[in-house]
C-alpha positions as CSV (number, residue, x, y, z in Angstrom):
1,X,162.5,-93.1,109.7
2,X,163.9,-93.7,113.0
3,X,167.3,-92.7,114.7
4,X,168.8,-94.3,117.5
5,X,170.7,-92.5,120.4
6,X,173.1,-94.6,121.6
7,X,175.8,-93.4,124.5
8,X,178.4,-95.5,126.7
9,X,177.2,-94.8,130.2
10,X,174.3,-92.8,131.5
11,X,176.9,-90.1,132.3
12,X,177.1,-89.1,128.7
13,X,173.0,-87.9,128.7
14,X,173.6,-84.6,129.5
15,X,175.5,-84.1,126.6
16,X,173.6,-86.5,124.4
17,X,169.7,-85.0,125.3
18,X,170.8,-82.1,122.9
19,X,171.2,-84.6,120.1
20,X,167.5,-85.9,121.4
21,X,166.0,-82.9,121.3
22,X,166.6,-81.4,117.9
23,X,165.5,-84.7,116.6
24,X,161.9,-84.4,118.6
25,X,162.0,-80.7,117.3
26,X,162.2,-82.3,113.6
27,X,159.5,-84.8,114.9
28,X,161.9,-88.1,114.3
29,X,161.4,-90.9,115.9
30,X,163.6,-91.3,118.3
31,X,165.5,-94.9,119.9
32,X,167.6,-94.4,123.2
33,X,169.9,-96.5,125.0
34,X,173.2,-97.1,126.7
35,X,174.8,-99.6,124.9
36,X,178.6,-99.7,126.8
37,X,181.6,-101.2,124.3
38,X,183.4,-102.4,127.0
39,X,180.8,-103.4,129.5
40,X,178.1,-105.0,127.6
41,X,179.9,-106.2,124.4
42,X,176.9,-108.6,124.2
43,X,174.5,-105.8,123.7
44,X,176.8,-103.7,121.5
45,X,176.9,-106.6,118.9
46,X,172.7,-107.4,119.1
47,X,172.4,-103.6,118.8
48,X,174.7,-103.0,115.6
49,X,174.2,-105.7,114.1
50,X,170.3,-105.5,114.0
51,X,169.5,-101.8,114.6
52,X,168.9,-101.6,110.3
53,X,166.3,-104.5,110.9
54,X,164.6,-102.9,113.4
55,X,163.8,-99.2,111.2
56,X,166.9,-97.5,111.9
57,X,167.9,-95.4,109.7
58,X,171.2,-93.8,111.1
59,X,172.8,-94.2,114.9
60,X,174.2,-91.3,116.5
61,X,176.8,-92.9,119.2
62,X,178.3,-90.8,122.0
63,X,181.2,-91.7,124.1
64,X,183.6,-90.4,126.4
65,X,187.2,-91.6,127.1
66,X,188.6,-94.2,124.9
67,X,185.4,-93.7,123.3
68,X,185.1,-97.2,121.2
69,X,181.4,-96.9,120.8
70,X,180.8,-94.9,117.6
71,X,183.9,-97.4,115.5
72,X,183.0,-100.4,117.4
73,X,178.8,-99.7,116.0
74,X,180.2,-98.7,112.7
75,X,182.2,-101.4,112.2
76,X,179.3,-103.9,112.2
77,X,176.3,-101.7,111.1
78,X,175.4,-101.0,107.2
79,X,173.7,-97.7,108.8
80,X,175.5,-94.3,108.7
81,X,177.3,-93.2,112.4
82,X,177.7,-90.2,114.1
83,X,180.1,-90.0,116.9
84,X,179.9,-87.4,119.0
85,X,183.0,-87.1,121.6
86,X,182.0,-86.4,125.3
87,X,184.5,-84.8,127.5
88,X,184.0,-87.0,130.4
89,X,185.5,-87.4,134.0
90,X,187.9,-90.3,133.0
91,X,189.0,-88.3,129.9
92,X,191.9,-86.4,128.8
93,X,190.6,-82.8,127.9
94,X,188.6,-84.5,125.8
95,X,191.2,-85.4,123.7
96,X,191.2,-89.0,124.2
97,X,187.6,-89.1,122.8
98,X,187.8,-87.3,119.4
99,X,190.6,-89.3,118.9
100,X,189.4,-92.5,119.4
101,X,186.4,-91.5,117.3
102,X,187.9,-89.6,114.4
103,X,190.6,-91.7,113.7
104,X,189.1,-94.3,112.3
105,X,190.8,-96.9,109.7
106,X,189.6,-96.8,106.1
107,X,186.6,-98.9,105.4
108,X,185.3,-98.1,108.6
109,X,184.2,-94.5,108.2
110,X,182.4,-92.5,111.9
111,X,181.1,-88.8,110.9
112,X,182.8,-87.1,113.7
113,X,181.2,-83.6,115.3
114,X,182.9,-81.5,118.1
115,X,183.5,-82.7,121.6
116,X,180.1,-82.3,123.0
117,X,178.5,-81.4,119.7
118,X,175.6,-83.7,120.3
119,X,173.6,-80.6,118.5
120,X,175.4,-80.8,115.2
121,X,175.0,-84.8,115.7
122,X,171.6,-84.2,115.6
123,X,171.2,-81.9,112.8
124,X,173.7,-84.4,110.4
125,X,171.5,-87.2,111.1
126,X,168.1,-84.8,109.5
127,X,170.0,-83.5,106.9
128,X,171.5,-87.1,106.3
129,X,167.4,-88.4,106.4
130,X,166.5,-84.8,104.5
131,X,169.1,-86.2,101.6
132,X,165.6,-88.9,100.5
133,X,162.6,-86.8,102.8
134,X,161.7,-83.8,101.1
135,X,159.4,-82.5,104.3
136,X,162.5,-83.0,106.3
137,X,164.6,-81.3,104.0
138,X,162.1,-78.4,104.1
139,X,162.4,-78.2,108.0
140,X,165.8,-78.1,107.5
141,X,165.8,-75.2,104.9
142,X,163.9,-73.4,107.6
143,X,165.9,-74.3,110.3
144,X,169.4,-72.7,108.5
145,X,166.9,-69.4,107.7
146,X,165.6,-68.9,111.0
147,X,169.9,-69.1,111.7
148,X,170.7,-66.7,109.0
149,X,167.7,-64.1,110.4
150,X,169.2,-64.3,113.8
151,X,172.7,-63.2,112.9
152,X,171.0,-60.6,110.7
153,X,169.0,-59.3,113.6
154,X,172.0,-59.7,115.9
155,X,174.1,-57.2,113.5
156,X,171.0,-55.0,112.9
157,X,170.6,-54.6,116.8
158,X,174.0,-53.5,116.9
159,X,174.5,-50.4,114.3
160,X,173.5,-47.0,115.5
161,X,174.2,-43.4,115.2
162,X,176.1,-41.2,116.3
């Protein structure tokens, strides 16, 4: 099981090593590139087109701006695709991104996470693999506990006496 990390412009990697890191923490293997919709439309095509032949299993695809990357992959890939909207230096507050990415048109469907949630992309691509991997789906029963302790904790640490 593999997933690949795709983003529009090196610019996007801060945002998109979060994604890249909660997938090493689950210990998936782990594809990154830049793959650019509107500057190497050559690349975007080989990549989508081929990413399922290659042992992908789902894409995560972040953009920023108009943000065509994550529709433009899922419109030519069988695989599942997360977008993840990046509040970028040629956006519009972000807007223009989570638009672009979660308005798609029917038949073409893009799971959609927050502007910036690279995080959450991660995490829906190992629940998404933890749906058929029941060691992954273990990790990821443990992951939401060690959540639910840490708010527990959080509100313990905070009641006291008067």
């Amino acid at each position: 099981m593999k997933v690949a990390v795709v983003m529009g412009s090196i610019s996007d990697m801060p945002v998109m090593q979060q994604a890249i890191d909660v997938l090493k923490e689950f210990g998936i293997e782990t594809e990154v590139d830049i793959v650019s919709a509107h500057r190497t439309p050559e690349k975007l095509v080989d990549f989508s087109s081929k990413a399922h032949e290659k042992g992908v299993a789902v894409i995560i695809a972040g953009a920023g701006g108009a943000a065509h990357l994550p529709g433009m992959v899922a419109s030519m890939s069988p695989l599942p695709v997360i977008g993840v909207p990046v509040k970028s230096s040629n956006s519009i507050d972000g807007w223009d991104s989570v638009l672009s990415i979660l308005q798609m048109p029917g038949g073409v469907p893009v799971a959609t996470v927050a502007l910036n949630g690279a995080k959450n992309a991660g995490l829906l691509a190992v629940q998404i693999l933890g749906s058929q991997n029941k060691e992954l789906r273990t990790k990821m029963i443990a992951y939401k506990n060690g959540l639910k302790e840490a708010v527990l904790k959080a509100a313990n640490d905070l009641k006291f006496t008067e």
